[in-house]
N, C-alpha and C positions, 0 to 999 in steps of 0.2 A: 446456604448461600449459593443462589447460580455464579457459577464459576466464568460464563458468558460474558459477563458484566463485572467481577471481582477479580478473575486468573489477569496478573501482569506480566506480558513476556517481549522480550523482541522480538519486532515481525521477520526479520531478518531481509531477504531479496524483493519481498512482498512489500515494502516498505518505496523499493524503487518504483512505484507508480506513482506516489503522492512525489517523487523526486522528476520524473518525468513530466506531470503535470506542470508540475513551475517552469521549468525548460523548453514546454510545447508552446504553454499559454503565452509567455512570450516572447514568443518567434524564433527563441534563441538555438535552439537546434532544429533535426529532422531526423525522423525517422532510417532514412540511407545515410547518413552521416558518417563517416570514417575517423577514428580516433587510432591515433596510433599509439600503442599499448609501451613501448621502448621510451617515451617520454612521459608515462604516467610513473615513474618511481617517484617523483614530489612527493607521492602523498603516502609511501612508505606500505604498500598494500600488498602482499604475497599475488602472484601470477598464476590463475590458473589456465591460460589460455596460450597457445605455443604460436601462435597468429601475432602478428606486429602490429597488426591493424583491423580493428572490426568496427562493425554497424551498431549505430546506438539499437535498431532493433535486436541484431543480437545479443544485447545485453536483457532483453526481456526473454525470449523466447529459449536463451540456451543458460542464461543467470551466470550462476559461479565460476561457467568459463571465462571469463572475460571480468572479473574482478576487478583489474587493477586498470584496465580501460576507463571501467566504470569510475572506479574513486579520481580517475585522474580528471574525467570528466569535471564532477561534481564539485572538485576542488579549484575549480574555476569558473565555474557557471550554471545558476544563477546568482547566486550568491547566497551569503546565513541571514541576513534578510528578508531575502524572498523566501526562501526554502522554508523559514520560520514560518513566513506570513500564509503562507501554501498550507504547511502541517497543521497548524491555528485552523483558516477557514476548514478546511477536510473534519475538524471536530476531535485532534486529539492532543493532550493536556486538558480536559474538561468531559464532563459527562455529557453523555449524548442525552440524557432527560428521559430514555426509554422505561416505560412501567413496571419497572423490577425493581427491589430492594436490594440495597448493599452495593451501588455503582460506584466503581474507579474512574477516579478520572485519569490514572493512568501517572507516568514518569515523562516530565518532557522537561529538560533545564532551560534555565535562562540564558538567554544568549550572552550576557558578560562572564557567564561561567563555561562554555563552548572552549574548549584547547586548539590550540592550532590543528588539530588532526577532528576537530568533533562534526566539521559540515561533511566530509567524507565519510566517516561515519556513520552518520544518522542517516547521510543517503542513502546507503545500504542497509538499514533498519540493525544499526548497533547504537548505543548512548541513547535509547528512548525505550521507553515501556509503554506498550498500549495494550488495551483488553480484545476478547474478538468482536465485542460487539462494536467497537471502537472503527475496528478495521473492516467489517463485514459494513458498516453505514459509511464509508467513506468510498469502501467498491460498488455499493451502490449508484453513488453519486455519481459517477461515472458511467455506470449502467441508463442511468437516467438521465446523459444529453448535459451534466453538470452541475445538477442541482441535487443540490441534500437536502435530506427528509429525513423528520425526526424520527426514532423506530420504533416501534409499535409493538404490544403483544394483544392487548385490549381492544375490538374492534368496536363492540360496544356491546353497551351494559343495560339489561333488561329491569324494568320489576312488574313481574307476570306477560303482559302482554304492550308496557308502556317503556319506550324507550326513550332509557337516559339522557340527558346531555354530558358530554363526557369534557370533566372540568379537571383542574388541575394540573398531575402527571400524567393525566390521561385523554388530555384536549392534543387536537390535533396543531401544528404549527405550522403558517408556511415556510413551504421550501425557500431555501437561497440558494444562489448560484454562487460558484463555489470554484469552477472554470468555464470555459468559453465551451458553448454545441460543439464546436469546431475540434476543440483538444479533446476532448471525451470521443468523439468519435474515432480520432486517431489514435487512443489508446485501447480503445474495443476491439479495433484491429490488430493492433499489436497481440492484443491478449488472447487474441483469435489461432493466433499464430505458435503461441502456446501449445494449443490439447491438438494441434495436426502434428503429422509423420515428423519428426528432427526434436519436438518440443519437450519442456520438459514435463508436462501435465498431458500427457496423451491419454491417458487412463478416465480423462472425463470428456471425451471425445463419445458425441455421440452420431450416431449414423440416420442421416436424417435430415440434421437439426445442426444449427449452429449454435455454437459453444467459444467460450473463452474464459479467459483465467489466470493465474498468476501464482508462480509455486513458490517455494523459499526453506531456506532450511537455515536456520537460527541456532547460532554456537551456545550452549548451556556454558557457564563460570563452572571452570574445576572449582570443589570448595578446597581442594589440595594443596592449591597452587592460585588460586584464586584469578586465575587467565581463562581465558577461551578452551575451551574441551578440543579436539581436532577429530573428535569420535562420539561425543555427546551433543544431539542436537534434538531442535524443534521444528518437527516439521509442517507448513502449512502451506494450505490451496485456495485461496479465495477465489469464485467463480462464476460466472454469471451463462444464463443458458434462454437461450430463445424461443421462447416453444411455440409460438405464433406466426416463426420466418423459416420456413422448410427450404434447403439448398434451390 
C-alpha cells in the first residue's frame, strides 16, 4: 500500500497555510499585521517567541517562534466555520480521487464535536489527520493561482500504438477554484520567504531560481502518557519551485 495516499499524520505548521488562506481570502488580515503575543494566553498555547509582538508573515517564515501569536490569532479570526469551509474546499476530510489504491481520506472532525481550544488547534495542523498526497494537492493549489487539480499518476494509457481514453479514476476533472488569484499569490510570497537567509526551509533554496515552501514539525502522542512528545516529531517540507522564472 503507498503510504502517499494511506500514512495519517498531522501536518503540524504546514497546516497554517490552508489557516492563512481563509484569513487572506477574506480581507481579514495582512501580511505586516502585528499581533501582540502578551494577549494571546486566551487560547492557552506555550510561547516560543520572547517578542511581544510579531508579523503574521512571521508566523510563516520563522513557524514555532511565534506559537502562541499565532493560536491567538486563529482563535479569533476567521472563524470554525470558515476555517472548516477553507479545510473542505483545499480537499482534506475526503480523497483527492488520485489513481492509487488504498486512499485516506484522512481525520477531520465535525464541527459539533470541535472543544473550545480545537479552531486553534487545527490552525496549527493538531486535531486533524491528512495524508501527503492530501497536503502536496492542496499546496499545489496555491501554486496554481488557486485552483485545485485532481492528482494524477496515469498520464495516459496506450494499447500498442492507440491511445486510450482515460475513464473512470483516471479521467481527468476540472480544476476548481478553491481561493482568490490574489491570495495564492500572496502566500507564494510568503512561502518565498521561507527557503531565503532567516527562514526555516533554507535548504531548498536554490541559486538561480526561485523557490518557496513551508516547513513544520508535528508533535508524535507519547503512547506513555498519551500527550504530545516535546522531542518526538514529524517533520515536513512542502514546496514548490519555479523553474521557468530565473531571479
Amino acid at each position: 500500500m503507498d503510504r502517499a495516499v494511506s500514512a495519517i499524520y498531522e501536518p503540524g505548521s504546514t497546516f497554517k497555510l490552508i489557516t492563512l488562506a481563509a484569513a487572506f481570502d477574506q480581507d481579514l488580515t495582512k501580511p505586516d499585521e502585528i499581533f501582540d503575543c502578551e494577549m494571546a494566553r486566551d487560547c492557552g498555547r506555550a510561547s516560543h517567541s520572547r517578542s511581544q509582538a510579531v508579523r503574521i508573515v512571521d508566523g510563516v517564515e520563522h513557524s514555532g517562534k511565534v506559537q502562541r501569536c499565532w493560536s491567538y490569532q486563529d482563535c479569533h479570526a476567521p472563524g470554525s466555520a470558515e476555517i472548516l469551509r477553507i479545510i473542505r474546499a483545499f480537499g482534506f476530510g475526503q480523497q483527492t480521487g488520485v489513481d492509487l489504491p488504498g486512499e485516506s481520506k484522512g481525520l477531520l472532525k465535525k464541527i459539533e464535536n470541535w472543544s473550545g481550544v480545537s479552531i486553534g488547534s487545527i490552525s496549527m495542523g493538531q486535531e486533524i489527520g491528512v495524508t501527503p498526497m492530501q497536503l502536496v494537492t492542496a499546496v499545489s493549489a496555491i501554486a496554481n493561482g488557486g485552483s485545485l487539480y485532481k492528482p494524477h499518476v496515469v498520464a495516459e494509457m496506450r494499447r500498442g500504438e492507440q491511445v486510450l481514453p482515460l475513464t473512470g479514476a483516471f479521467a481527468a476533472a476540472e480544476p476548481r477554484e478553491v481561493i482568490r488569484p490574489q491570495t495564492a499569490a500572496t502566500l507564494r510570497r510568503l512561502m518565498e520567504g521561507v527557503v531565503l537567509e532567516g527562514g526555516t526551509g533554507t535548504r531548498a533554496r536554490l541559486d538561480g531560481w526561485t523557490a518557496a515552501g513551508k516547513t513544520g514539525s508535528a508533535q508524535k502522542i507519547d503512547p506513555a502518557t498519551g500527550r504530545y512528545s516535546p522531542t518526538q516529531l514529524i517533520a515536513s517540507s512542502p514546496a514548490l519551485r519555479r523553474s521557468m522564472i530565473r531571479r
